[in-house]
C-alpha positions as CSV (number, residue, x, y, z in Angstrom):
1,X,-50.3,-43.1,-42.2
2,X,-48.7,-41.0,-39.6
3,X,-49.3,-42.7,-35.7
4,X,-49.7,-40.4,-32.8
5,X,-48.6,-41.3,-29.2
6,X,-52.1,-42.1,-27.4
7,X,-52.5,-41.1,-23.8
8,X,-54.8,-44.1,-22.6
9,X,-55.2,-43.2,-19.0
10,X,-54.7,-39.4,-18.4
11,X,-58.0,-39.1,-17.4
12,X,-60.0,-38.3,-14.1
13,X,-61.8,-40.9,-12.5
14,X,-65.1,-39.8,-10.0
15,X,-66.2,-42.2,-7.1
16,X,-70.0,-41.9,-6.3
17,X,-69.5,-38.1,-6.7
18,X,-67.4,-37.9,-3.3
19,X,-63.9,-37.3,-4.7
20,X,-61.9,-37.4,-7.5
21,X,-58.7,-39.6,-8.6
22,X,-56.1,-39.2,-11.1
23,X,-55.1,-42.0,-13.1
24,X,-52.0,-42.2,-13.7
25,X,-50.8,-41.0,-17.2
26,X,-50.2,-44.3,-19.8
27,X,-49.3,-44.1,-23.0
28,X,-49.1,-46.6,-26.2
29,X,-45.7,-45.2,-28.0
30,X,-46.3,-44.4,-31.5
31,X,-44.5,-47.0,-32.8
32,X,-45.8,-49.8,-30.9
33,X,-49.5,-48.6,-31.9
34,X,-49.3,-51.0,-35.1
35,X,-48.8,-54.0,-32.6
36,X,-51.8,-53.2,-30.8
37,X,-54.0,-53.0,-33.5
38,X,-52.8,-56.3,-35.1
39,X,-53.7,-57.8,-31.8
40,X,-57.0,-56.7,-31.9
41,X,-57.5,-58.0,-35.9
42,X,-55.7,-61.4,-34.3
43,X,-58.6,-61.3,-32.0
44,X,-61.5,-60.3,-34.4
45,X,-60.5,-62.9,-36.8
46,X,-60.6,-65.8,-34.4
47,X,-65.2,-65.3,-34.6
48,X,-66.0,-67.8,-36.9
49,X,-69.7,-69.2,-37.5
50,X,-68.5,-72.5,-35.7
51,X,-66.5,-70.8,-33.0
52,X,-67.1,-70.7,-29.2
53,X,-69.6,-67.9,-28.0
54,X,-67.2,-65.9,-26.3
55,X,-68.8,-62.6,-24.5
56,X,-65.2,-61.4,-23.3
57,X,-64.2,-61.1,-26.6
58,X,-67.7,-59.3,-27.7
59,X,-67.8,-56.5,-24.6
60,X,-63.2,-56.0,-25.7
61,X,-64.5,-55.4,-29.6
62,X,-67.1,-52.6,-28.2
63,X,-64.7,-51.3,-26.2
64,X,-62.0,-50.5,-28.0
65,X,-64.3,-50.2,-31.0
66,X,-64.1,-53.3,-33.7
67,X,-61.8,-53.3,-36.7
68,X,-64.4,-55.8,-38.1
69,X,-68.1,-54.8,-37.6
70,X,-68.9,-58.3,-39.4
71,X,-67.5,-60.3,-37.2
72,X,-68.9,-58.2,-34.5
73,X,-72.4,-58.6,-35.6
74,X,-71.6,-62.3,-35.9
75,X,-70.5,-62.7,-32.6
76,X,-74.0,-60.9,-31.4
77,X,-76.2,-63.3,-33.1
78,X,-74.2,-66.2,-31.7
79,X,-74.3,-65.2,-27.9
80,X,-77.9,-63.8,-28.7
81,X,-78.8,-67.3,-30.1
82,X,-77.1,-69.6,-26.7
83,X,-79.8,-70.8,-24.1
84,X,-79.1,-69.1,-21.2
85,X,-80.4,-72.1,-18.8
86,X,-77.4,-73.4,-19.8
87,X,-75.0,-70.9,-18.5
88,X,-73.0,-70.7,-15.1
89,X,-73.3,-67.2,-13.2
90,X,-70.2,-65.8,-14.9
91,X,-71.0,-66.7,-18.3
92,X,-74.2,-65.4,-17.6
93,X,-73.1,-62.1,-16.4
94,X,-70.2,-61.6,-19.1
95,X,-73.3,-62.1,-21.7
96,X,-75.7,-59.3,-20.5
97,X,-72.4,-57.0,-20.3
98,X,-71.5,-58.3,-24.0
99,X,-74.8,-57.7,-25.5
100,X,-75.5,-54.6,-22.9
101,X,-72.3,-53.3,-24.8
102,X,-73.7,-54.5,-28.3
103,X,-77.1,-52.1,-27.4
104,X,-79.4,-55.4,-27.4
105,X,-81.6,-56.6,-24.8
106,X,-80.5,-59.1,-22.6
107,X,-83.9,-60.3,-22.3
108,X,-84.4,-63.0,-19.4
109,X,-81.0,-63.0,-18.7
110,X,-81.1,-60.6,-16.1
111,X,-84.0,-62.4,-14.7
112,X,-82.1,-65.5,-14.5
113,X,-79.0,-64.0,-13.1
114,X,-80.5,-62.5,-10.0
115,X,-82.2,-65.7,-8.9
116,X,-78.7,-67.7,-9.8
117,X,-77.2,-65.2,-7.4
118,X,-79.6,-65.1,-4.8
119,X,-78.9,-68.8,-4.7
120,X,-74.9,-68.7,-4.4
121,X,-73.1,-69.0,-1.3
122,X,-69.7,-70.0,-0.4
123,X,-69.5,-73.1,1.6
124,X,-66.8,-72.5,3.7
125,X,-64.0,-70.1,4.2
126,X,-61.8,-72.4,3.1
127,X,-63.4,-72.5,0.0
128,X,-60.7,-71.6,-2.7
129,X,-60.9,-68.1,-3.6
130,X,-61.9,-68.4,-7.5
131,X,-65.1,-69.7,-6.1
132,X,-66.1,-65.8,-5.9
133,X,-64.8,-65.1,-9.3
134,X,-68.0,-65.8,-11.3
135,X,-70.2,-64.3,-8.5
136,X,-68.2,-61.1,-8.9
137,X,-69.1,-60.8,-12.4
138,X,-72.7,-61.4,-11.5
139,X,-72.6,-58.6,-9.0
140,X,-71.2,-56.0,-11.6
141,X,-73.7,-57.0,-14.4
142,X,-76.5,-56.5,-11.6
143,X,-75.0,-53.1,-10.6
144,X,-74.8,-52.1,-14.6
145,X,-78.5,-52.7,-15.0
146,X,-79.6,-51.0,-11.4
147,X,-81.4,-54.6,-10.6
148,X,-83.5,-54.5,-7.2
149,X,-81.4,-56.0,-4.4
150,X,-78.2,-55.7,-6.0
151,X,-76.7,-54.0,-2.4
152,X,-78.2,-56.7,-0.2
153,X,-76.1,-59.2,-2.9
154,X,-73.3,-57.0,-2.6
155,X,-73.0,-57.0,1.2
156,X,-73.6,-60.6,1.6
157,X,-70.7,-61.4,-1.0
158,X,-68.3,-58.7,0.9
159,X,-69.0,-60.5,4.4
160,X,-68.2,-64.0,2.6
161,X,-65.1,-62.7,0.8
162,X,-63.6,-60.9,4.0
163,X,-64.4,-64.3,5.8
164,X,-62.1,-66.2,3.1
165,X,-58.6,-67.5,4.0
166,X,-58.1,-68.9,1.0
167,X,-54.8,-67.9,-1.2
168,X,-55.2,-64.5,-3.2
169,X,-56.5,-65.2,-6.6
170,X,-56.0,-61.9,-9.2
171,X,-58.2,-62.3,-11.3
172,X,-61.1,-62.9,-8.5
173,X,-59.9,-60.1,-6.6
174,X,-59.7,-58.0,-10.0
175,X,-63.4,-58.4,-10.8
176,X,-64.4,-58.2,-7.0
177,X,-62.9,-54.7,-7.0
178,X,-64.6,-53.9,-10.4
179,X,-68.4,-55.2,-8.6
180,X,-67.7,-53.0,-5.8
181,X,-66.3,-49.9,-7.2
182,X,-69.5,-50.4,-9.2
183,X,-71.9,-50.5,-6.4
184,X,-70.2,-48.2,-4.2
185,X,-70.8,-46.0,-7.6
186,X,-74.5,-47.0,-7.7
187,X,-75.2,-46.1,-3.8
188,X,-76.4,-42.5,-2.4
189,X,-74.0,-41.3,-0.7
190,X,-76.4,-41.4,2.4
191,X,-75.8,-44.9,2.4
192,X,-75.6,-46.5,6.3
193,X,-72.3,-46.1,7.6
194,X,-71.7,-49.8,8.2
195,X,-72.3,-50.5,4.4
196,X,-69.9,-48.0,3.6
197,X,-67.6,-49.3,6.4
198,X,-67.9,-53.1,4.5
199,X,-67.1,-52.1,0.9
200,X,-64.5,-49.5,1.8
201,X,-62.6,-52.5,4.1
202,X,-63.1,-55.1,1.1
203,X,-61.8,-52.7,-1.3
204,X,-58.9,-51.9,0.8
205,X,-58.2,-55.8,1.7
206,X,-58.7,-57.0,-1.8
207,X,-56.7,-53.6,-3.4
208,X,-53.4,-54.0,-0.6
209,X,-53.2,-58.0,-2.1
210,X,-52.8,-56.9,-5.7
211,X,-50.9,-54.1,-4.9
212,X,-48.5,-56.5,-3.2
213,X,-48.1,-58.8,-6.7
214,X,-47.5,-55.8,-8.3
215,X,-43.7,-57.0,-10.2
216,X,-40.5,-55.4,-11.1
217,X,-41.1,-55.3,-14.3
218,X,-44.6,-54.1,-14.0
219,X,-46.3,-57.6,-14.6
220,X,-49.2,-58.0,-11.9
221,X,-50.1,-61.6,-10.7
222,X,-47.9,-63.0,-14.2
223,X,-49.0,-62.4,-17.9
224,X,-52.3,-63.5,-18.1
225,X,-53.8,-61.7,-14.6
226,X,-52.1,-58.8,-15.8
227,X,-55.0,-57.2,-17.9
228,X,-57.8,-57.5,-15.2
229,X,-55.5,-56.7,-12.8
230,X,-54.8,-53.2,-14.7
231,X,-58.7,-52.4,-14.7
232,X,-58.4,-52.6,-10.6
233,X,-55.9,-50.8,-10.8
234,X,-57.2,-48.2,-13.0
235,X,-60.7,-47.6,-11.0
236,X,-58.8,-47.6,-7.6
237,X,-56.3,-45.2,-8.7
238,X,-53.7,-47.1,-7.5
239,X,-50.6,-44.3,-6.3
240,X,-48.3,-46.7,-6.2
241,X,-48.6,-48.2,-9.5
242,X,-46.6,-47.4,-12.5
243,X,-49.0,-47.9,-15.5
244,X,-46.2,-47.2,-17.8
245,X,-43.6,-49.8,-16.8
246,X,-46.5,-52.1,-17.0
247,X,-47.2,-51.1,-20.2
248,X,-43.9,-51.3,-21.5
249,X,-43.8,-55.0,-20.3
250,X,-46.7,-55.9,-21.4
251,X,-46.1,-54.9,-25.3
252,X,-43.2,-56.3,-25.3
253,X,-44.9,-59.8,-24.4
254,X,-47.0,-59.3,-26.8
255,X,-44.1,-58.8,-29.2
256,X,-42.8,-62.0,-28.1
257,X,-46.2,-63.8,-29.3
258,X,-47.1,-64.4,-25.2
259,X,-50.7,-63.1,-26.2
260,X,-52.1,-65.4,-29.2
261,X,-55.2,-66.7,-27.3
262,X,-58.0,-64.5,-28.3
263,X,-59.7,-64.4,-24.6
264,X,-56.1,-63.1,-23.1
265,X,-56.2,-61.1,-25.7
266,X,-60.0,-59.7,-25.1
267,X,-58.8,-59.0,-21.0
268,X,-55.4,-57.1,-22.3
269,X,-56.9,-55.2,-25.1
270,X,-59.1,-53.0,-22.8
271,X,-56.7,-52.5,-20.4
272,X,-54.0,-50.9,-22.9
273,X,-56.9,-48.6,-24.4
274,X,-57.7,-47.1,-20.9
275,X,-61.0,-48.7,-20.7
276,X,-62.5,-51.6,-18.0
277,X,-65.6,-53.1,-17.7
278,X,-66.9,-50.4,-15.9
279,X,-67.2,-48.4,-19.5
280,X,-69.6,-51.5,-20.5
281,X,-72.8,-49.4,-20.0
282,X,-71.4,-45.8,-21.7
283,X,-70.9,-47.7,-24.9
284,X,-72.1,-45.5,-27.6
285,X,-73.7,-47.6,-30.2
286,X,-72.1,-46.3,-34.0
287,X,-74.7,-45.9,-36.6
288,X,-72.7,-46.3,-38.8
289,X,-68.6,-47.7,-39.3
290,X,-66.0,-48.4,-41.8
291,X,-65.1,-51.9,-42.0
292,X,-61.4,-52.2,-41.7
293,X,-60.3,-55.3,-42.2
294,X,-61.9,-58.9,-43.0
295,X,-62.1,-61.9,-41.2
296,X,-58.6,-64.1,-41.7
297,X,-57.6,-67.3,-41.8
298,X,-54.8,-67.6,-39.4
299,X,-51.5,-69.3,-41.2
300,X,-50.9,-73.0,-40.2
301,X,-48.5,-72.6,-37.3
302,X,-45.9,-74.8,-39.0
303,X,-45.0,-75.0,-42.5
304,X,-45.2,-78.2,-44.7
305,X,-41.3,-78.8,-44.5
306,X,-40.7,-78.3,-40.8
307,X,-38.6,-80.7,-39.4
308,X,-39.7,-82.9,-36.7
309,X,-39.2,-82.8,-32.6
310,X,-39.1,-84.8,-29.7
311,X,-41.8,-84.8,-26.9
312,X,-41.7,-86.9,-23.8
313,X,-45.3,-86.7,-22.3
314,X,-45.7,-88.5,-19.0
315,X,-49.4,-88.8,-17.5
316,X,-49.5,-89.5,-14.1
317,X,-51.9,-90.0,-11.6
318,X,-51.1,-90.9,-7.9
319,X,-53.9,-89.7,-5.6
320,X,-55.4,-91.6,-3.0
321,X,-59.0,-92.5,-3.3
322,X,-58.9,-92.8,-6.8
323,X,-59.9,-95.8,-8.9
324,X,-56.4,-96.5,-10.6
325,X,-53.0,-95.1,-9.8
326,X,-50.2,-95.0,-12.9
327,X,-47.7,-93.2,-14.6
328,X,-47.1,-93.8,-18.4
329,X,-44.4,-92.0,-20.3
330,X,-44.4,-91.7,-24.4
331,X,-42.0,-90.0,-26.7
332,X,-43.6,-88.8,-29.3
333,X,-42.6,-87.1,-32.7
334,X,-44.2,-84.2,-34.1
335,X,-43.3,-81.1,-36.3
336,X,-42.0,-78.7,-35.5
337,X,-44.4,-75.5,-34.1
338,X,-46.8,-78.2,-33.3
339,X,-49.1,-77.5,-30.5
340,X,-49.5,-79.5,-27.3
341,X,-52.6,-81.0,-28.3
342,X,-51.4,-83.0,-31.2
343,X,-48.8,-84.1,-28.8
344,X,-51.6,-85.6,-27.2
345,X,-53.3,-86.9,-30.2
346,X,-50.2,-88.5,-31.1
347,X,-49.7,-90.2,-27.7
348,X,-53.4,-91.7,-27.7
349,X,-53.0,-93.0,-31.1
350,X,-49.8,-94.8,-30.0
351,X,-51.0,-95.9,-26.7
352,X,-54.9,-96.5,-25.8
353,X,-53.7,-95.3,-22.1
354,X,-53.2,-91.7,-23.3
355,X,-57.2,-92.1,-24.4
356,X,-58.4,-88.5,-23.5
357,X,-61.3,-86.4,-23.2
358,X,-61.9,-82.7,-23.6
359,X,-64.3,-80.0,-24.2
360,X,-64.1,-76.5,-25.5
361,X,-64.3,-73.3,-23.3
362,X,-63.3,-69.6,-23.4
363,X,-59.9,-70.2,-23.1
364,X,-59.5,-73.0,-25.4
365,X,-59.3,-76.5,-25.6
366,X,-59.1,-77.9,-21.7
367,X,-58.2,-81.7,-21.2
368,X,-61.5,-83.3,-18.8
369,X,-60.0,-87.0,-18.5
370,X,-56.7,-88.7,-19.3
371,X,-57.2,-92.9,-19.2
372,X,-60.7,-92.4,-18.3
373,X,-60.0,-90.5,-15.1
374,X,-62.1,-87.8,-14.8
375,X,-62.0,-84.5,-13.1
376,X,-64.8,-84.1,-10.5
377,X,-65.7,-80.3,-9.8
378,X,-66.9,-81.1,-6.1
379,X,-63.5,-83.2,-4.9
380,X,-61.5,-80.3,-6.7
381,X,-59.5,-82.7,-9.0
382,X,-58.2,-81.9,-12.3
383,X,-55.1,-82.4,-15.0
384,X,-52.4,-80.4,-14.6
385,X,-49.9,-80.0,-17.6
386,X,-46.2,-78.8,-16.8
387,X,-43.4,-78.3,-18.7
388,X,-40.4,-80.7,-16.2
389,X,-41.6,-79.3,-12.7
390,X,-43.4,-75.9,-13.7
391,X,-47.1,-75.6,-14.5
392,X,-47.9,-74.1,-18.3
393,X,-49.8,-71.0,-19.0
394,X,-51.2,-72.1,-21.9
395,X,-53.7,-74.9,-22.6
396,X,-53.0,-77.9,-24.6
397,X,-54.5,-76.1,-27.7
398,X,-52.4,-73.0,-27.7
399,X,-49.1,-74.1,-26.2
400,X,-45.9,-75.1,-28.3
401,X,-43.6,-77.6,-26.8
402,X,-39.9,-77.7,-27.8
403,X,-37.3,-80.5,-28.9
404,X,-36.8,-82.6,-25.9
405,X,-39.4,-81.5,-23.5
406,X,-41.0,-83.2,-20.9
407,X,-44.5,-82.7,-20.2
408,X,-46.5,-84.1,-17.2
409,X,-50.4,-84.4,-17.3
410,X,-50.7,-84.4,-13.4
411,X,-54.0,-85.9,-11.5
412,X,-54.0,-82.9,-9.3
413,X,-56.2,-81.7,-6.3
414,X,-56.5,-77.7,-5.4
């Protein structure tokens, strides 16, 4: 089958009708077009019956248009079939956008949403700035669905972000620019002045900080920021930026195997197509598609007759205020092409110390307690895992550790 070169964002871009931006041109080489669309089937395949309800992976699949209409259909029913009581206001939001996408009803969801955000606030202005990542989705899904009130949510979430002096976070800042690029969208353009006034400075604060993390080598915030980061990017036609260069980088990360969790996967994969989350309600439902591929079984990540390594794992936790203080080292022996977590598994079984707890989210496993210490949400404690003195990328369940490495769980407060 001959590839073509595919121009993914040569396209023009309106704002609320006022003006029009160019994107800049971006193009998946021909050759690199297969490595894309394995990406996408690594993705696909990881839907299972038993697998984690993951939305972000639903609204990437409609997209960029599923290899797999099975598992796409599966992944429906699943996130059709989860209370949504149960779900924060991101999770919420990334569901109405996933089945919005999937041309189903959302049902009370919207309902639910609205009042969850209504609720919100940030505490203080110190208040790290993920705290307004989740919000940020709820404000887009309420902008994609026209809900009553969504401007008096958005200019009370611009006041609070414009008040924060936290650190930058990317992918916050991605989505906040995606929520407000959609409401400034949604508005007449007889909107008050001082509303326009707000967006227009949040844009431009939130824009100028991404624009400054903007690498050499075309990387945006690091590897995994780097997808959202490009939607911003894209909707704010972004001068400065060269989409290519990322591009380049980007593929060949993923050459290098950096992208083999399916939710990095799901935030890339739209990106490199020339499509953000803003495309979520121009979805055009097919009647009718030709199942390309299966679901998989991924290959065991080691073979059989791999030869074995050495980890030294070290959990420590010294923080004041908390029960016990220790540090406990264990070298541990593993195959090789294991993954962190049965370097952990390992550990515990050799040391009732290295006990821990976990539980399973979009991004993977994520370690909750190490030697019954806890993370607790509201004191802003967690584990950190690093690799000697620098912090890993990867969770436990997707990261492999090499002969003679020195991992630290660390009892860590943001």
């Amino acid at each position: 089958m001959v590839l073509f070169a595919i121009p993914v964002l040569s396209l023009l871009w309106a704002v609320s009708g006022a003006h029009t931006l160019t994107r800049s041109e971006c193009f998946i080489p021909a050759e690199k077009q297969a490595l894309v669309d394995d990406l996408q089937d690594d993705m696909e395949s990881s839907v299972t019956p038993s697998s984690y309800p993951n939305p972000s992976i639903l609204i990437a699949m409609n997209l960029v248009g599923a290899h797999n209409p099975e598992a796409q259909k599966l992944l429906t029913k699943i996130i059709l079939s989860t209370d949504p009581k149960d779900l924060t206001i991101g999770q919420l939001a990334l569901s109405i956008m996933a089945l919005t996408s999937s041309c189903q009803d959302p049902g009370n969801r919207l309902s639910i949403l609205k009042m969850k955000m209504e609720e919100w606030k940030s505490l203080s202005p110190q208040d790290p700035h993920s705290v307004f990542y989740g919000p940020s989705l709820g404000l887009l899904a309420l902008c994609q669905k026209n809900q009553e009130d969504t401007l008096k949510l958005a200019v009370r979430f611009s006041k609070m972000l414009l008040a924060n002096v936290s650190p930058f976070n990317m992918d916050t800042g991605a989505m906040a620019t995606l929520a407000l690029t959609c409401v400034s969208n949604m508005v007449s353009e007889d909107l008050d002045d001082e509303y326009n006034q707000l967006f227009g400075n949040t844009l431009t604060s939130v824009m100028e900080n991404i624009s400054r993390r903007i690498e050499d080598n075309g990387l945006i915030g690091g590897s995994y920021s780097t997808g959202l980061a490009m939607q911003a990017l894209i909707v704010q036609a972004e001068e400065n930026w060269n989409c290519q260069k990322t591009m380049e980088t980007v593929l060949s990360e993923i050459e290098q195997n950096r992208f083999n969790n399916p939710m990095a996967i799901s935030q890339i994969l739209p990106s490199l197509k020339g499509k953000t989350y803003l495309d979520v309600p121009h979805v055009i439902c097919p009647t009718g598609q030709e199942e390309r591929q299966t679901l998989q079984e991924h290959p065991s990540p080691f073979s059989p007759s791999a030869s074995n390594i050495t980890v030294i794992y070290t959990i420590n936790n010294q923080l004041r205020g908390v029960e016990q203080t220790f540090k406990e080292t264990e070298v541990v022996s593993v195959k090789k092409g294991s993954l962190l977590l049965v370097v952990l598994e390992e550990a515990q079984r050799k040391n009732s110390k290295f006990k821990f707890d976990s539980k399973m989210t979009s991004w993977g496993l994520y370690v909750t307690a190490i030697n019954n210490i806890y993370e607790v949400e509201n004191h802003r404690t967690y584990w950190q895992f690093l690799s000697s003195n620098t912090p890993l990328d990867q969770g436990v369940s997707y990261y492999i550790p090499h002969d003679k490495e020195h991992i630290t769980a660390n009892f860590t407060q943001y």
